[in-house]
Each structure stands twice: as structure tokens, then as C-alpha cells.
N, C-alpha and C positions, 0 to 999 in steps of 0.2 A: 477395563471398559468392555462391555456384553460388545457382544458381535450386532447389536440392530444399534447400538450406538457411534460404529465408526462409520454407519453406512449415514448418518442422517447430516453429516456435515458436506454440505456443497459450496465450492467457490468460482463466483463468477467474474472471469479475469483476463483480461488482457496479456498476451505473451511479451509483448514489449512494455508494459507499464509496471515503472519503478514500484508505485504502491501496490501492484500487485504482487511483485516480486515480492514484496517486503511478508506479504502475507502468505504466499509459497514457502518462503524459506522458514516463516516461523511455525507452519503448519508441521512442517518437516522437522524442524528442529525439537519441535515437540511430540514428537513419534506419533501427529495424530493422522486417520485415514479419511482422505474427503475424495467427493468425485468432483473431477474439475469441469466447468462449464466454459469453453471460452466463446468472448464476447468479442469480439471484429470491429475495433473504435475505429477503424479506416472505412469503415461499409458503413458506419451511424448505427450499430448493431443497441448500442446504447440507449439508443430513441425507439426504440420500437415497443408497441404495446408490449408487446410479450413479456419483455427485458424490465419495462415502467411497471407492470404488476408486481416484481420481486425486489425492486429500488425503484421507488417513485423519483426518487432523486437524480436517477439518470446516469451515473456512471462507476465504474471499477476502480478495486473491486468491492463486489458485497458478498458477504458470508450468509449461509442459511445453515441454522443450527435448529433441526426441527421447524416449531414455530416460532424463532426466531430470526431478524435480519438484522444483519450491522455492515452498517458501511464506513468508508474512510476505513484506509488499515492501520492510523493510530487507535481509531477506536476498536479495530477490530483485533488491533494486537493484546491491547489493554483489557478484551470480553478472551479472549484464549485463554490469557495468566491468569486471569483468576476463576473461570469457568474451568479451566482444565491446568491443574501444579504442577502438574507430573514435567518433568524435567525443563524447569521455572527461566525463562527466557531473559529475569532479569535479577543482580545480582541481592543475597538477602540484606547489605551493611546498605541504609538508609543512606547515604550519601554518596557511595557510589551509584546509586540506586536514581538518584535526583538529578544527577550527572547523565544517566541514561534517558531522562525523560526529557532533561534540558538540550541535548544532543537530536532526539528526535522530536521535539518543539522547533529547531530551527530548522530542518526538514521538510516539515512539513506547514510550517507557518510562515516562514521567512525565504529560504531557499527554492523549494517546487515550485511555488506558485509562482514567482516570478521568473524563474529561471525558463518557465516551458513559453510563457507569452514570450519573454525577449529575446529567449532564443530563435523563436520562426521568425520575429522582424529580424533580427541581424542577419538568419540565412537569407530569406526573400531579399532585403536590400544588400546586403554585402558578400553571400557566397558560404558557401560549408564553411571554409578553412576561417574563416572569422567568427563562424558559429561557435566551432570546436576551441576556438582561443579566449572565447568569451564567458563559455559555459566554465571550461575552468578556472578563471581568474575571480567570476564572482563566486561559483560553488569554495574555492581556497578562501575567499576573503568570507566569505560566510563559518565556514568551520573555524577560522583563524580569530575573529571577533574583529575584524579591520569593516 
């Protein structure tokens, strides 16, 4: 990869956001060099004109790949692997392969979304320690298939 091409990927990301994690680690894992931008979702950093010109969509993270933007870091995992091979994030036998995609389909379709709304009602109405009992009983029942 030229030297003007590790400079041109930027990720804009939250330090505490799981999907952003997901997209640090597989930036890393695939030996690519990006400059990190973060974004402050406790301040509304998200809403800000600035932030809306580069994700109209409003929030972390999103990747800028020259003139390109992707957001959601399923999608954005799925524009790395096949944009960039080089040390390939998922496995090449098609079925463990399906397993990987069906693994972060529940992640991100089933699991996330619901686990961040019902976590802040269970804290607000019931307190951390029911948060933390709640959060893992449905994240287990979700990997578990229960």
C-alpha cells in the first residue's frame, strides 16, 4: 500500500462505542493505518453540522476512505474485506464463513439495538446492579439461541 494511501483512511469513533471498537480492532487486525477522529456522543458531537457533512446519518462510527463514506461497522467491516485482503478478517471455507456473518447479524440486528434502549430503562428504574444482570442474561440468551 503507497504511503498516500494509509494516510487517506479516517475513522470517526467513539471510545466507548462497541461498533466502534468493532471497527478499531478490525482496522488493526488488518495491519491498516488510519487517523482517528473521535467523536464525543455524551456532548451530542454526533449532531453537529460539522460531524452531518461527513455521516448525514448522525452517528459512529463512519469510515472515510478518500471519497468514500461508510457507516455501521457491519458495513464497514464488510467495505475493509473486500477493499483491503490483505490479512482477510474472515475465514476462506464458506460455511464457517456464514457462521461468522450469522454471529454478527445477531449483534447487530437483534442484540445492540435492543440491549442499549433496555439497558438505560432498567438502570434509570432499577439501578447499575440490575443493569449489569440484565445486560448479560439477554446478551447469553441471544448468543445461546434461547
Amino acid at each position: 500500500m503507497a504511503e498516500a494511501d494509509k494516510k487517506q483512511l479516517k475513522l470517526y469513533s467513539f471510545w466507548r462505542s462497541s461498533c466502534s471498537f468493532r471497527v478499531r480492532i478490525a482496522l488493526n487486525l488488518k495491519g491498516l493505518q488510519y487517523e482517528y477522529i473521535p467523536v464525543n456522543l455524551r456532548k451530542g458531537e454526533q449532531l453537529t453540522p460539522e460531524f452531518i457533512k461527513v455521516n448525514p446519518i448522525g452517528y459512529v462510527p463512519a469510515l472515510v476512505d478518500g471519497d468514500v463514506v461508510v457507516s455501521d461497522s457491519l458495513a464497514i467491516l464488510m467495505y475493509l474485506e473486500d477493499k483491503y485482503p490483505q490479512h482477510p478478517l474472515l475465514p476462506s471455507n464458506l460455511h464457517k464463513r456464514a457462521i461468522n456473518y450469522q454471529a454478527a447479524n445477531i449483534v447487530s440486528s437483534s442484540i445492540q439495538p435492543f440491549q442499549l434502549v433496555a439497558q438505560k430503562y432498567v438502570k434509570d428504574k432499577f439501578g447499575v446492579d440490575e443493569e449489569l444482570s440484565f445486560a448479560r442474561d439477554h446478551i447469553g440468551k441471544g448468543f445461546g439461541g434461547n
